[in-house]
C-alpha positions in Angstrom: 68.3 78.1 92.6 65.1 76.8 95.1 63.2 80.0 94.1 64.0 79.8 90.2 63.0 76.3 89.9 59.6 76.8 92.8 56.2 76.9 91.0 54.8 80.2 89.8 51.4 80.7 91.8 48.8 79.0 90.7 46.8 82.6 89.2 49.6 82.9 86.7 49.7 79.1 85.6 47.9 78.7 82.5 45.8 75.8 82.3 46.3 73.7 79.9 44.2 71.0 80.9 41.0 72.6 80.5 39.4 73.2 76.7 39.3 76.5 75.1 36.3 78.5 75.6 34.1 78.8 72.6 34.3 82.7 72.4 34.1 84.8 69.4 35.8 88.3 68.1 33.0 89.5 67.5 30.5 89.7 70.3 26.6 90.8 70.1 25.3 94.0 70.9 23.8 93.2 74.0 27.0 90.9 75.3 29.1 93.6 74.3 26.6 95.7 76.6 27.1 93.3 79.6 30.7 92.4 78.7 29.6 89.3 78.4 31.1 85.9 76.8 29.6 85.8 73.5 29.8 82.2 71.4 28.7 84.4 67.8 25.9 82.6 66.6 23.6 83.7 64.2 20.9 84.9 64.2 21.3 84.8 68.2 23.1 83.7 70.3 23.1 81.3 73.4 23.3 84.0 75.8 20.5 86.0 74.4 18.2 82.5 73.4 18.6 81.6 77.2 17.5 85.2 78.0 15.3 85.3 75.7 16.0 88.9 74.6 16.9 90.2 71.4 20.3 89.7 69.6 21.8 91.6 66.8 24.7 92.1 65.4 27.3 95.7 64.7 28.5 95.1 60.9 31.6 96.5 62.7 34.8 94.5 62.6 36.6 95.1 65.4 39.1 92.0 66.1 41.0 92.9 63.0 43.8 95.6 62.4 43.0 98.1 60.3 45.7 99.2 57.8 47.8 102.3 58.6 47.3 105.1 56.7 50.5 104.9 54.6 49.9 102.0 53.5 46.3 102.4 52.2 48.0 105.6 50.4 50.4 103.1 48.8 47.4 100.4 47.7 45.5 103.2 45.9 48.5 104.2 44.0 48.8 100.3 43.2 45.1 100.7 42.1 45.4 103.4 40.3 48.4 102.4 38.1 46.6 98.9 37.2 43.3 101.1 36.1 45.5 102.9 33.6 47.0 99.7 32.3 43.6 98.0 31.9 42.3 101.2 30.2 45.9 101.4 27.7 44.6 97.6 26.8 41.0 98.6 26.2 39.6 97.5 29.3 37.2 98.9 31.6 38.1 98.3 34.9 34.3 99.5 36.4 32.9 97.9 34.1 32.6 95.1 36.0 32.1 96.4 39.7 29.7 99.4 38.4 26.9 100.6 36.4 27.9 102.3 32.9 26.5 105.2 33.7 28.5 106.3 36.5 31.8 107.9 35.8 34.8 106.7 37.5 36.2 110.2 38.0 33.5 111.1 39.9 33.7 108.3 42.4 37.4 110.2 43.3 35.5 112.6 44.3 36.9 116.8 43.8 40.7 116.5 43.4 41.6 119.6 41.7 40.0 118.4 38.2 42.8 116.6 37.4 40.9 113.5 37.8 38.7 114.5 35.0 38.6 113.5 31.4 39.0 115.2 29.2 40.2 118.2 31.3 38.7 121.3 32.6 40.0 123.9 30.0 39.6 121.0 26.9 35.8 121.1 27.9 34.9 124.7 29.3 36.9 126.2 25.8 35.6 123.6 23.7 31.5 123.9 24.5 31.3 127.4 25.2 32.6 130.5 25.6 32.1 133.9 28.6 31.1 136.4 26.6 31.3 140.3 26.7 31.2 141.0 23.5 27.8 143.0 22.5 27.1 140.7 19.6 27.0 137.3 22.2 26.3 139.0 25.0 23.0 141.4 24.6 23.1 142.8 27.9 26.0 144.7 27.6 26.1 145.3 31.3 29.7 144.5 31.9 29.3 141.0 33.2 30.5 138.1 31.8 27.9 135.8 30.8 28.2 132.1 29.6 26.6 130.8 25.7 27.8 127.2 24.2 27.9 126.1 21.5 24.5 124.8 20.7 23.3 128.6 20.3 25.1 129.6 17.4 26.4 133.1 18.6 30.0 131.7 18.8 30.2 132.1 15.2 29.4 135.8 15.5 32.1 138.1 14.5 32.7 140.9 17.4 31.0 143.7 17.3 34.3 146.0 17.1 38.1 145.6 17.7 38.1 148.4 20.5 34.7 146.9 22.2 36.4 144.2 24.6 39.1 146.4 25.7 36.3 148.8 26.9 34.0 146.1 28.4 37.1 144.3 29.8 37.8 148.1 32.0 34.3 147.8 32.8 35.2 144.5 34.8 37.3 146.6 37.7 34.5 148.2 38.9 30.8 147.6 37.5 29.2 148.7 40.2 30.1 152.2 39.7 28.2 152.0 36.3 25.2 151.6 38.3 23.7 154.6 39.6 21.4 153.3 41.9 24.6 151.1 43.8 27.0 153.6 43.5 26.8 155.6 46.2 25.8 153.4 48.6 28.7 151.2 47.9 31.2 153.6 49.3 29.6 154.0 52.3 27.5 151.2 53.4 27.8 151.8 57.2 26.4 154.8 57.0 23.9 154.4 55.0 22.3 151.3 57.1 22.7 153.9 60.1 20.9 156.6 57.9 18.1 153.7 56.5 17.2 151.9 59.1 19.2 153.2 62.0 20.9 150.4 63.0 24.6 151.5 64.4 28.0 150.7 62.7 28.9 148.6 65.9 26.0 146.2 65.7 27.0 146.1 62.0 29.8 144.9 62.7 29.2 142.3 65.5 26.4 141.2 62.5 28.6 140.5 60.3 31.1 138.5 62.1 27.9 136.2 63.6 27.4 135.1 59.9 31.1 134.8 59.2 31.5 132.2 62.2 28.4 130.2 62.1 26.6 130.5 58.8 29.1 131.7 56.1 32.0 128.5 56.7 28.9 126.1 56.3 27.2 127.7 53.5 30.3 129.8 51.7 29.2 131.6 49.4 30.5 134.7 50.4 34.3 135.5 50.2 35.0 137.2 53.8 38.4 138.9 52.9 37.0 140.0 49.5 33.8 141.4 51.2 35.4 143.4 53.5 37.7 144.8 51.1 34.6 145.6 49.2 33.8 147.7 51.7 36.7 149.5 52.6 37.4 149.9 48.3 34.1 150.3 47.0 34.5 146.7 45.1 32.1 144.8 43.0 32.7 142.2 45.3 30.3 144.1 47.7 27.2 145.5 47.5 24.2 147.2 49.5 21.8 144.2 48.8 24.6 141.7 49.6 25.2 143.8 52.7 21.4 143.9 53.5 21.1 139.9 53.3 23.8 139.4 55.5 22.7 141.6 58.0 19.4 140.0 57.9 20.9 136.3 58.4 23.4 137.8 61.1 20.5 138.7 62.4 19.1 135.0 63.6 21.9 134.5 65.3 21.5 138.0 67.3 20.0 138.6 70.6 19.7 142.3 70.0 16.3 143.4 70.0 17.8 146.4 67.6 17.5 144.3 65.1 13.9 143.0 65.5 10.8 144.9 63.7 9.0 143.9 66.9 11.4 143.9 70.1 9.3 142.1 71.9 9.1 139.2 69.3 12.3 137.5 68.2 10.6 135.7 65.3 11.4 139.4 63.7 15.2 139.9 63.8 16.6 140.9 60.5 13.1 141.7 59.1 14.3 145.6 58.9 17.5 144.6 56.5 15.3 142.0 54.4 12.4 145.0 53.7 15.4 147.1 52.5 17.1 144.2 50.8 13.8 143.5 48.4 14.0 147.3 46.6 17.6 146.7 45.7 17.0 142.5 44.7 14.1 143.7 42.0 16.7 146.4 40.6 19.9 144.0 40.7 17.9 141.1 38.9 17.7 143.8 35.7 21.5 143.1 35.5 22.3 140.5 38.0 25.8 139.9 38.7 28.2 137.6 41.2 26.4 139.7 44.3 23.2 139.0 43.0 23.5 135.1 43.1 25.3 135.6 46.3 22.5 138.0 47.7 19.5 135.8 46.7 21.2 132.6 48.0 21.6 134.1 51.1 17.9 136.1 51.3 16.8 132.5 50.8 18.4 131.3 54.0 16.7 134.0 55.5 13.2 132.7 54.4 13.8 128.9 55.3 14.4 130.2 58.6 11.4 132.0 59.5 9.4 128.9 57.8 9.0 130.4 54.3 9.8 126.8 52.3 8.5 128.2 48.8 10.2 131.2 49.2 13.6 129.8 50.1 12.9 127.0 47.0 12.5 129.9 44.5 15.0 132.1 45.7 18.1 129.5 45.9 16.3 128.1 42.0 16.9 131.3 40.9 20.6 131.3 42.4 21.4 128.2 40.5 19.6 129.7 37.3 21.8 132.4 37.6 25.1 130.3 38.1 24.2 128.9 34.7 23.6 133.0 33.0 27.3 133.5 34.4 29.5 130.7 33.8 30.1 129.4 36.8 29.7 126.1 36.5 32.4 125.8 34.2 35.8 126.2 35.8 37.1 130.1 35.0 40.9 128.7 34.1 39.6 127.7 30.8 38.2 131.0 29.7 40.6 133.7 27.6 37.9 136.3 29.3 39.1 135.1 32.1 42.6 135.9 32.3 41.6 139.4 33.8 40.3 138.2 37.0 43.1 137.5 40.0 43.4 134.3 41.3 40.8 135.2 44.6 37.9 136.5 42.1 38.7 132.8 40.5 38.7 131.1 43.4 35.4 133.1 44.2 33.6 131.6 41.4 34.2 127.9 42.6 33.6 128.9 45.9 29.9 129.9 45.1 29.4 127.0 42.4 30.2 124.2 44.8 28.2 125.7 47.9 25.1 126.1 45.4 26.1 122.3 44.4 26.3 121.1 48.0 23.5 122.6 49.4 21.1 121.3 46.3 22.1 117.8 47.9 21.3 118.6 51.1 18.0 120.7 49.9 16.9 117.3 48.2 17.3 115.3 51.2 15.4 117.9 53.2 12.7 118.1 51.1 12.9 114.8 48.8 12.7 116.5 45.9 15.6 115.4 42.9 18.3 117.7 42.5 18.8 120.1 40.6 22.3 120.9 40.4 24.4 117.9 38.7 27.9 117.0 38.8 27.9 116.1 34.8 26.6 119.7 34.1 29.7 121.3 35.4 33.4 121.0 35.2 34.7 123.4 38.1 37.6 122.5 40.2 37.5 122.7 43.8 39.0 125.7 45.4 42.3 124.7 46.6 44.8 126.6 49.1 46.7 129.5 48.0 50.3 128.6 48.5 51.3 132.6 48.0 49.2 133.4 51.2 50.6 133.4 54.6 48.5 132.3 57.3 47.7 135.7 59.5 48.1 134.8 63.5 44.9 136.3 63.9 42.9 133.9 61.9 41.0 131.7 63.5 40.6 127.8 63.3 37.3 128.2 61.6 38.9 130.6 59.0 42.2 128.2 58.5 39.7 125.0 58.1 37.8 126.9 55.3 39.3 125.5 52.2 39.6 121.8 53.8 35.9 122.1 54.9 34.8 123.1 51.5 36.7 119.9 49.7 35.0 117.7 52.2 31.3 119.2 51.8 32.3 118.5 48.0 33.7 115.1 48.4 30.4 113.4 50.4 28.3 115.5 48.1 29.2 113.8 44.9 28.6 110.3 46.8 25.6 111.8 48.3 24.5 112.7 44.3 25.2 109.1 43.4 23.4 107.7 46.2 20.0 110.0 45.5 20.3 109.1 41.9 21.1 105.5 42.1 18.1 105.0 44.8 16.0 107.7 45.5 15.2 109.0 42.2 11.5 109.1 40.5 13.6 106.6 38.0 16.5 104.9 40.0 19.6 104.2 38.1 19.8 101.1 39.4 17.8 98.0 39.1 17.4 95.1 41.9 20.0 93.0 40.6 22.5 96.3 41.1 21.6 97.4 44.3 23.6 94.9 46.8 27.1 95.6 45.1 26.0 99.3 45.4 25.4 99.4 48.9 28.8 97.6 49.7 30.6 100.0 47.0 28.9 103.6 48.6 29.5 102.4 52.0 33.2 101.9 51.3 33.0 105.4 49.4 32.1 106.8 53.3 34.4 105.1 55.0 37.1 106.2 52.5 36.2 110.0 52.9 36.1 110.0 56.4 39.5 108.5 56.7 40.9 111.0 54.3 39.3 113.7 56.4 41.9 116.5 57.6 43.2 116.6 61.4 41.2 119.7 61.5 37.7 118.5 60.9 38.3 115.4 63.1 35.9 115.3 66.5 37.8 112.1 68.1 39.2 115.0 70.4 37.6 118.6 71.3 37.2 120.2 68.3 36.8 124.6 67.8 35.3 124.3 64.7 31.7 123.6 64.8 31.2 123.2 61.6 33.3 120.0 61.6 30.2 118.4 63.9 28.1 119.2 61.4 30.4 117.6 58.7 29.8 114.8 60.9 26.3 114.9 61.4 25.7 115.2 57.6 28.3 111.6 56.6 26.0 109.9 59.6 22.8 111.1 57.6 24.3 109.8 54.1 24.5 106.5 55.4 21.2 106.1 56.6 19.6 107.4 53.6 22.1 104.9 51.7 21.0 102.4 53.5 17.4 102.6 54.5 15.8 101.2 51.1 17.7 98.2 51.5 16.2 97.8 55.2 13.0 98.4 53.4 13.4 96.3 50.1 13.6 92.6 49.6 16.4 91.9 47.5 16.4 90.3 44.1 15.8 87.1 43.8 18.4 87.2 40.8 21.7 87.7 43.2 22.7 84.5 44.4 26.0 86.3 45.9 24.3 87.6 48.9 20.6 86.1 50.8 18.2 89.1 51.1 18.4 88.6 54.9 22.5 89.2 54.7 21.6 92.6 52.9 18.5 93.8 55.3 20.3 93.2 58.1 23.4 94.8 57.3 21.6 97.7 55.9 19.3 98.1 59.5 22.8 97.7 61.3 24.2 100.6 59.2 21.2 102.5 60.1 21.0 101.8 63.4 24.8 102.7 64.2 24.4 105.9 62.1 21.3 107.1 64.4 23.5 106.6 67.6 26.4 108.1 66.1 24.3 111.4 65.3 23.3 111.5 68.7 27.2 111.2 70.4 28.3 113.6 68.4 24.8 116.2 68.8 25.8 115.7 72.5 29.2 115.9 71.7 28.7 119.3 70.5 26.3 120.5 73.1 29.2 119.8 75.6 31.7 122.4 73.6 29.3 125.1 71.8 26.7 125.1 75.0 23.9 124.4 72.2 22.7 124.1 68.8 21.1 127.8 68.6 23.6 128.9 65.9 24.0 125.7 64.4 23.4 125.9 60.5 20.2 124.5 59.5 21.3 120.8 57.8 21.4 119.8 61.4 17.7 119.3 61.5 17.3 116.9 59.2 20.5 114.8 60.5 18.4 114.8 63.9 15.2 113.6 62.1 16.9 111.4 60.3 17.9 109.5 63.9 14.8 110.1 65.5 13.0 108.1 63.1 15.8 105.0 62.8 15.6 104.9 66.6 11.5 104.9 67.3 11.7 102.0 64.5 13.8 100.5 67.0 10.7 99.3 68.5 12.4 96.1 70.9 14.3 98.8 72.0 12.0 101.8 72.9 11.4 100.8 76.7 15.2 100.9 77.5 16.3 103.9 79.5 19.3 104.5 77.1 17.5 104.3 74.4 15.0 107.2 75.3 18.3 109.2 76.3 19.0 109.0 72.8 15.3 110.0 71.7 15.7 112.9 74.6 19.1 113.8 73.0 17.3 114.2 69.4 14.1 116.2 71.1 16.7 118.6 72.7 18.2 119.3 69.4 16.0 120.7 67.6 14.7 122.5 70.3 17.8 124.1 70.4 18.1 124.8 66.7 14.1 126.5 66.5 15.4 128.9 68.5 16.8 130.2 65.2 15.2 127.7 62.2 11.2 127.7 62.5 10.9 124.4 60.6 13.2 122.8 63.6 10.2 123.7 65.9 7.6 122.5 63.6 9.9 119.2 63.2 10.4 118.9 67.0 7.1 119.3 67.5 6.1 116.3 65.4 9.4 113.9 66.1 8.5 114.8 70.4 4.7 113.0 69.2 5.9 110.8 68.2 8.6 109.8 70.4 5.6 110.0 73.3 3.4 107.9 71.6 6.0 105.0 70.8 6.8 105.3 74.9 4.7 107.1 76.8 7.5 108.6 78.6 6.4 112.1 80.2 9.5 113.9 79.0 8.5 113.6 75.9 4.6 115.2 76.8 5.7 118.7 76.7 8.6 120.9 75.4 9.7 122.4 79.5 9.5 119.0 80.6 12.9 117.8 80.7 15.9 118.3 78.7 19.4 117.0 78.6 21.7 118.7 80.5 25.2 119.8 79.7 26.7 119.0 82.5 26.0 115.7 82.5 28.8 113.1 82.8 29.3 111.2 79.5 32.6 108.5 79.1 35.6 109.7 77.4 34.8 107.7 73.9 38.2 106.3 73.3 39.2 105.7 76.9 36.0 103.2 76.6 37.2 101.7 73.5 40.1 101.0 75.0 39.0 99.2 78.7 36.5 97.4 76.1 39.4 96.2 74.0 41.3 95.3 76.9 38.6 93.7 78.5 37.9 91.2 75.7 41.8 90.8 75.5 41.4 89.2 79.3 38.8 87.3 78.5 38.9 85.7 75.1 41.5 83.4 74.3 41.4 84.2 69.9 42.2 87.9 70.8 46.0 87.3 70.4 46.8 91.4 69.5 48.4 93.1 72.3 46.7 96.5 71.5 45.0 97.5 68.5 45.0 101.2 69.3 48.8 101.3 69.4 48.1 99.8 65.6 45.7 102.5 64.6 45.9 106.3 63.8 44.8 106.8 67.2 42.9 109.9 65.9 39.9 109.0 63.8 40.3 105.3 62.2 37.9 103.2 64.9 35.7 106.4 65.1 32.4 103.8 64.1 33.2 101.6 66.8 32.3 104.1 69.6 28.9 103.5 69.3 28.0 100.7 70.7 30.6 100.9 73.5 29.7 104.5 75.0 25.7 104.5 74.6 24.7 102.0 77.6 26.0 104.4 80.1 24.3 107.4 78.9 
């Protein structure tokens, strides 16, 4: 009984006596840094006033739990149903929250097209109509090509009863109708030997350098249906298709067979594009699915060896084309259609939304508007085939495929709203608009990346190095959401918000993005060695950070941050090593970065560079000592663990940031 009723030592006595510590949940930047006691004033706090250093603020919450996953699945159903009830009663329920011109389906992002209204088929069968039929269709070529209904030929009569059974035969094999395809088709190995003497072998190891690293990120090429073109004679391949891919394989070779110059590596795949150019000027007589697929892909091949205005016309005249045949109207609503299998339909989607995403991306490259819209086309996203089994040799790049399409599509569509709303020669929006927009788009984000697949996650090692990229390219869309609000004063109209409450979260947003571009450029370095096959949207998600952090200027003589600066440099050094305009870029962004420091790793290219053995934290296993840390020393941080709380796999993946960076 003496040693139940003896005092506990004094260390685990809590003292009562003394008054609770004016702490805060939500700690600084810089006394998060330190792990320091923070009091949370605004705009700085004690700590930093005393230090006289600056204070700012993550827009991060971190003290508070975030919801699991079932039930935010549950609340959107809730939302959902009370939508449709408002709308059975006549009311809009955006109205209110968004501008009129913005449809609510297209906030949902690609579901299927189920979302849409009215449906696919009502508007594809409706509007227009594929034609094959000589008197629509003057061509008479064999390919199905789209007219609405604003150009009167639907009213035509058909040229004969027995013409669209003939045409329709036509549509198993068109290319044997072409003489100067046929018989190359057949035997397309053989004839690049015979051409241009480059071996079967290389070919082949060609063609599966595109299929890892180019073709997942920029899909417009069906890889089973390709190489069943060549073993069957397909239209599904072609020598110009062939050619293009060789030449874009190419990039990503070291083989000095497939250089016009050995000695100069600027020349890989110049031998297949020379050969590609006679067959492009006879397939755009009669252009067909290859064609769009050949000149998308001959236009990749230009942007890499620096050729802008060639790559600009060549991908215009692939999303011309998408337009001649149709395929930005879903197939499933067509009659004409009904021949094609469910793979050739799937095709056509396939190619219309990587045209769509990469006109996003292409207009944040360049800053030009876009010219591929979501209201001019009504084409569901392609979707998993259930009837397939998964083969044991596939790998986890070619099971990914259709998840990694959905999500290009999804942050796509809020990446169209966000160029329109802000960026365009005529914004959508006006000032008194733009703060509920920023608030609305950011949660858009958030809510696509927490939908994001266990596949395309990076919270762990990740195989799939297109899924850093995925990454790279959300990071980017917040910055360029937010960066006209760090700019802009806001109107004086909007009393719900000061115009300081708007900057500053916007610079926050920015400034969080940048660092989270860099984690996960090095984070990629560490599994993939480099960025040398990376696809080319990478270099503008590395600009994009460069120039948040050398606006950092408080900032620019802390060792950390010019580790992040370094880590941007490295990059697209990296990635000229296949993408000219990376090197031209790098070139510039290293300029810069030495003139903002005058740091000597940044006055020449050898100088220094990161290296990939370098120790960075585990990202997680921080977050958690951090939160544990703070649950020591604050005395409001009553949860015993938030990450027991969370789907340990991605939720928190923002709140790395500003944990990880200060060690680099």
């Amino acid at each position: 009984m003496a040693q139940n009723t003896s005092p506990q030592p004094p260390i685990l006595q809590k003292n009562t006596g003394r008054p609770r510590g004016k702490y805060t949940t939500k700690a600084c930047e810089e006394c998060r840094r330190r792990r320091a006691k923070c009091d949370g004033k605004k705009p700085s706090c004690s700590r930093c006033l005393q230090w006289q250093i600056s204070c700012a603020y993550s827009d991060a919450d971190t003290s508070r739990k975030p919801a699991s996953k079932k039930y935010v699945l549950e609340l959107r159903q809730r939302i959902e149903s009370l939508e449709q009830l408002l709308k059975k009663h006549g009311i809009d329920p955006q109205e209110s929250t968004e501008p009129k011109w913005w449809s609510s389906s297209s906030l949902s992002g690609p579901t299927g097209g189920e979302a849409r209204d009215p449906t696919v088929e009502e508007l594809t069968e409706s509007w227009g109509k594929l034609a094959l039929d000589e008197s629509l269709n003057f061509d008479r070529d064999g390919e199905m090509r789209y007219f609405g209904r604003t150009s009167g030929r639907l009213e035509f009569p058909p040229s004969s009863d027995t013409l669209q059974t003939e045409v329709s035969a036509s549509i198993v094999a068109p290319v044997a109708a072409l003489d100067w395809e046929s018989e190359s088709v057949y035997h397309l190995y053989d004839r690049v030997v015979i051409e241009v003497g480059v071996s079967k072998s290389i070919q082949e190891e060609l063609l599966n350098l595109y299929f890892t690293w180019e073709n997942p990120w920029f899909a417009v090429v069906d890889e089973m249906l390709y190489y069943e073109g060549i073993n069957s004679g397909s239209q599904y391949c072609s020598p110009l298709l062939h050619y293009c891919i060789l030449a874009v394989g190419s990039l990503y070779s070291h083989k000095i067979d497939v250089r016009s110059d050995p000695n100069d590596p600027k020349t890989a795949g110049d031998i297949f594009v020379a050969k590609a150019k006679g067959y492009l000027y006879k397939s755009i007589e009669s252009p067909s699915l290859t064609t769009v697929q050949a000149v998308t892909i001959i236009g990749t091949y230009y942007i890499a060896i620096g050729g802008d205005a060639s790559c600009w016309l060549h991908h215009g005249m692939a999303n011309r084309l998408v337009l001649d045949l149709g395929l930005n109207l879903d197939p499933a609503g067509f009659e004409e259609t009904k021949t094609l299998s469910h793979r050739e339909i799937q095709l056509r989607r396939q190619i219309y939304w990587a045209l769509y995403c990469h006109d996003k991306w292409s207009s944040s490259y360049t800053g030009r508007v876009c010219s591929m819209l979501d209201s001019q086309g009504a084409v569901r996203v392609p979707e998993d085939d259930e009837n397939e089994e998964s083969s044991p040799a596939e790998t986890s790049t070619q099971r990914a495929f259709r998840p990694l399409q959905r999500a290009m599509a999804g942050i796509c569509l809020i990446q169209e709203k966000m160029i329109l709303s802000l960026w365009a020669p005529k914004p959508l929006l006006n000032a008194k608009q733009r703060p509920a927009f920023l608030k609305s788009c950011l949660l858009d984000l958030r809510s696509w990346l927490y939908d994001l697949p266990t596949e395309l996650r990076i919270d762990r090692p990740n195989s799939i190095p297109q899924a850093y990229t995925l990454h790279m390219i959300y990071y980017t869309a917040r910055i360029l959401l937010a960066e006209p609000y760090s700019k802009t004063p806001q109107s004086k109209e909007d009393d719900s918000q000061t115009p300081n409450e708007t900057a500053n979260l916007a610079l926050d947003v920015c400034r969080e993005s940048a660092r989270a571009i860099c984690l996960v450029a090095q984070k990629y370095r560490q599994i993939f060695g480099s960025f040398e096959r990376s696809p080319i949207s990478a270099t503008h998600c590395t600009l994009s950070a460069a120039l948040v952090l050398l606006r950092e200027t408080e900032m620019l003589s802390t060792a950390s941050h010019k580790a992040k600066l370094n880590i941007c440099v490295t990059v697209l050094d990296e990635l000229s090593k296949t993408w000219h305009p990376a090197r031209a870029i790098g070139r510039s962004v290293r300029k810069l970065c030495f003139m903002a420091t005058s740091d000597v790793i940044f006055a020449s290219e050898d100088n220094y560079e990161i290296a990939l053995d370098q120790e960075f934290p585990d990202i997680f296993a921080e977050i958690e000592s951090s939160l544990q840390f703070e649950q020591q020393t604050s005395d409001l941080n009553e949860d015993p663990s938030i990450l027991d709380i969370l789907p340990f796999n991605y939720e928190f993946f923002d709140m790395m940031n500003q944990v990880v960076w200060d060690q680099i």
